[in-house]
C-alpha atoms as one frame of an Amber mdcrd trajectory, in Angstrom:
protein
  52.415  52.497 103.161  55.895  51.602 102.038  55.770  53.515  98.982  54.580
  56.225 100.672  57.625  56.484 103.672  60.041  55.634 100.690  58.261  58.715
  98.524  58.925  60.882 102.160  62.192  60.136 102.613  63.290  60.714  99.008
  61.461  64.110  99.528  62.928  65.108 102.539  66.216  63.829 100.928  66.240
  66.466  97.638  65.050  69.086 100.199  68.163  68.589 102.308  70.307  68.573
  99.120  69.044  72.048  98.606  69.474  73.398 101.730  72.650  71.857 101.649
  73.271  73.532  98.693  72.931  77.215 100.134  71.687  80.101  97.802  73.029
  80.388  94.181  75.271  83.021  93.464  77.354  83.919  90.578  80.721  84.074
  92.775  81.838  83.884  96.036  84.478  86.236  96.988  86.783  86.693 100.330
  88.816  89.636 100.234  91.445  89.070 102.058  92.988  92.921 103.378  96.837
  93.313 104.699  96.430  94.573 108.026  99.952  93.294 109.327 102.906  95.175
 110.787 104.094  96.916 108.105 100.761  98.289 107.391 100.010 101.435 109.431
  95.842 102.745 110.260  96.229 105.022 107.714  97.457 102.127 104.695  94.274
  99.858 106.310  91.977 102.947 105.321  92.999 103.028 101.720  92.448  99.676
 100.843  89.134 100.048 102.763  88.078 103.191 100.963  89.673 101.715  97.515
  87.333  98.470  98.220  83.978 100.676  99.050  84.871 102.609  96.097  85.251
  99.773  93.685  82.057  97.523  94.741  79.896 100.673  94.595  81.035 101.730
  90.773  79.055 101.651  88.345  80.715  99.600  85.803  81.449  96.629  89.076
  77.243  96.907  89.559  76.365  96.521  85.346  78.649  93.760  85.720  77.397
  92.299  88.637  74.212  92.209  86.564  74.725  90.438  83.544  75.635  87.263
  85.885  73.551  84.298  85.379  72.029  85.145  88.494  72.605  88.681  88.991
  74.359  88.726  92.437  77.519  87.832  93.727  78.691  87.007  97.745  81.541
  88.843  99.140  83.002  89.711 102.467  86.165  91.630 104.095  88.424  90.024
 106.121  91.571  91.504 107.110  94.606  89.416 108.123  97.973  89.797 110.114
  99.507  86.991 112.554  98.613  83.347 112.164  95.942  83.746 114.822  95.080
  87.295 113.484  92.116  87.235 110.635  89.493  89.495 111.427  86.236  89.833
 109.614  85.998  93.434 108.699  82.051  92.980 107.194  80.352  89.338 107.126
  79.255  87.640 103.937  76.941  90.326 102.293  75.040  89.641  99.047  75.729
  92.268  96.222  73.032  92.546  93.584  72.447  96.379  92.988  73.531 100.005
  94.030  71.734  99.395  97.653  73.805  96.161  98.632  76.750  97.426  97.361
  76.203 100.879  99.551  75.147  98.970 102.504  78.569  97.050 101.943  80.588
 100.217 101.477  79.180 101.859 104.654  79.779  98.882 106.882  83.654  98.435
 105.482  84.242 102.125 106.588  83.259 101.880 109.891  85.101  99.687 112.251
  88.802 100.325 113.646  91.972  98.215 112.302  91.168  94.537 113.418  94.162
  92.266 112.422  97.276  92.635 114.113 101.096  90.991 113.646 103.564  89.505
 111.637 102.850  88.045 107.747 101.081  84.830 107.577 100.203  84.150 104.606
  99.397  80.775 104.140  96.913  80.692 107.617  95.425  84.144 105.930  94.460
  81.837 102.748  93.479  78.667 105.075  90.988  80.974 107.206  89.422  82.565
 103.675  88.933  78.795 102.124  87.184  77.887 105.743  85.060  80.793 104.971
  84.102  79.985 101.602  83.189  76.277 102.781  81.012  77.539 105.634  79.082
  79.695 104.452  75.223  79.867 103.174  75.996  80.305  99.724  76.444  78.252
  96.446  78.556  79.955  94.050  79.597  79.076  90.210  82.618  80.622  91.047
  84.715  80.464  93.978  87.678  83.280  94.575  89.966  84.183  97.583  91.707
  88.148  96.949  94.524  88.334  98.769  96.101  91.999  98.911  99.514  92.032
 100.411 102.854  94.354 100.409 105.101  90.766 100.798 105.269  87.597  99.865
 107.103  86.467 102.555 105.149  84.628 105.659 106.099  84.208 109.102 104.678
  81.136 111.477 101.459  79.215 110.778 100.183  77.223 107.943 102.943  77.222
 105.392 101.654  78.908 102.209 102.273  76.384  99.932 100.048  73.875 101.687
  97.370  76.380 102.164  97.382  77.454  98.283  97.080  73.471  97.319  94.320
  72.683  99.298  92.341  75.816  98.256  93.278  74.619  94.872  92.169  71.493
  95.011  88.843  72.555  96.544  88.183  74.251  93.525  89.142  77.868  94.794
  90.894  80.797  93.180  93.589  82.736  94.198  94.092  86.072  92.837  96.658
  88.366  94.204  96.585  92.497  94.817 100.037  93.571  95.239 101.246  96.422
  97.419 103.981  98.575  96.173 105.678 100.472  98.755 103.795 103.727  99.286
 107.506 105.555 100.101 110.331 104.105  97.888 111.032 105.868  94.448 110.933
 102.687  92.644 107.594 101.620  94.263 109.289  97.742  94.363 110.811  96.490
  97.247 114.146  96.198  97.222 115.123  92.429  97.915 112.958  90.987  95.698
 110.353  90.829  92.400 106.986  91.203  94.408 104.907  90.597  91.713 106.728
  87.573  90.429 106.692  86.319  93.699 102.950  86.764  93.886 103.166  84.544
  90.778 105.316  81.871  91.620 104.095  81.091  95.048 100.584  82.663  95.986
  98.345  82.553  92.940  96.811  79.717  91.510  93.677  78.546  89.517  92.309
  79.308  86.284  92.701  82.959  85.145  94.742  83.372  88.450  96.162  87.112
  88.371  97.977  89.245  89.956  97.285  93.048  89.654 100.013  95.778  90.889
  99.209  98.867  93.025 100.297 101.979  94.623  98.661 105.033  95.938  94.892
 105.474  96.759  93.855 106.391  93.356  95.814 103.921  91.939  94.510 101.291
  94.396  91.126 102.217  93.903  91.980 101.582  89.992  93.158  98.287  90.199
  90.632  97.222  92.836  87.991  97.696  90.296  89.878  96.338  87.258  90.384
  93.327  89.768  87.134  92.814  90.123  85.887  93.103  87.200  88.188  90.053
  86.019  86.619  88.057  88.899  83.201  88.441  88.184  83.762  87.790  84.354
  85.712  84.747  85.735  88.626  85.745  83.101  92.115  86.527  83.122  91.732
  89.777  81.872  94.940  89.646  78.962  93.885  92.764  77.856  94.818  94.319
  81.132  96.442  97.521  81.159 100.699  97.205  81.461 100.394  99.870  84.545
  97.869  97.234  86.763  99.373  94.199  85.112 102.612  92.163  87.344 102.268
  88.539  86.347  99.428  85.730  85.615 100.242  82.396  87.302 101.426  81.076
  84.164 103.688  84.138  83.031 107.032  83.915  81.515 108.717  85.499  84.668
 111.592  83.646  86.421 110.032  82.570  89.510 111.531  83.289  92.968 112.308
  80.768  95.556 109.548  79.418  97.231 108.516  81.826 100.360 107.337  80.427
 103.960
């Protein structure tokens, strides 16, 4: 009678490790929109439409195959004020032309969520609680934050909110946003890129990938994420996408809260 309880409660012991577990993917991926103030509607439809555009291409979907298990988890959340991250579409699973559609459809459709000033650092916290909540097990683990700054404003500072998604084992890549209206494309003050670099990025194969206008956006969405589900750096990256990897030779900026 023992044996048999014991032989139960080992049972109903491996069954809660795999329910615990949640369902295997090959990544896990938050992307992580700028929806602050110095985004306008029409700056939060680009990098909606350049999103929808890239996780419905073919190349992203042959990719998406050849994955150990053939499906990856991703969902849209866009960010502005410390209290201010908004989940665009919920965690969706992305294993063919369908998904990804169904994705697409559902990023296109709601108004602006996220409102306010840059905060970084509580944008990054609220993706890592997202990643540790939800149903799914991935073999990789990746927040995308897409930005126009590196500079945050109230909330969790950014360098504690980069450490602890580090040290859970989460990537940060980094989409930066060049201004749309200056000739250079950089902003003025500073090295956004190299910013990026020095103070938001972090993990292995942590990137940063530069862009512009909605074609160019589009681009450099789907370069992005083709690195991430490869789960490389991507050194062969063209020079036009390419800013900085977190271990580049660029002099890094002060630190940014």
């Amino acid at each position: 009678m023992q044996l048999a309880v014991a032989g139960l409660i080992a049972i109903a012991g491996l069954l809660a490790c795999e329910a615990a577990a949640g369902e295997p993917v090959d990544l896990e991926l938050v992307f992580l929109a700028d929806a602050t103030g110095s985004i306008d509607d029409g700056e939060v439809r680009f990098q909606r439409r350049g999103h929808a555009a890239a996780i419905t291409h073919p190349e992203i979907l042959a990719a998406i195959a050849q994955g150990y298990e053939g499906r990856i988890a991703v969902t849209y959340v866009e960010w502005g004020a410390a209290s201010s991250q908004e989940v665009v579409v919920p965690w969706t699973i992305i294993d063919g032309p369908d998904s990804a559609a169904a994705f697409a459809r559902a990023l296109l459709e709601p108004p602006r969520l996220a409102v306010g000033r840059n905060a970084i650092g509580s944008a990054i916290d609220a993706a890592q609680t997202q990643i540790e909540t939800n149903l799914f097990d991935g073999f990789r683990r990746t927040i995308d934050l897409a930005a126009d700054s590196a500079y945050s404003w109230g909330g969790v500072p950014i360098a504690e909110a980069r450490d602890a998604a580090l040290a859970a084992d989460i990537v940060i890549n980094g989409l930066a946003i060049l201004c749309r209206q200056c000739e250079s494309g950089r902003p003025a003050a500073y090295d956004l890129e190299a910013a990026f670099a020095a103070t938001i990025i972090g993990g292995p194969g942590s990137f940063v990938i530069t862009a512009d206008g909605d074609l160019r956006f589009a681009e450099a969405v789907r370069r992005k994420l083709l690195l991430e589900i490869a789960g490389t750096d991507g050194v062969a990256r063209p020079a036009s996408q390419l800013a900085r990897s977190a271990d580049g030779d660029a002099a890094p900026p002060e630190p940014m809260r």
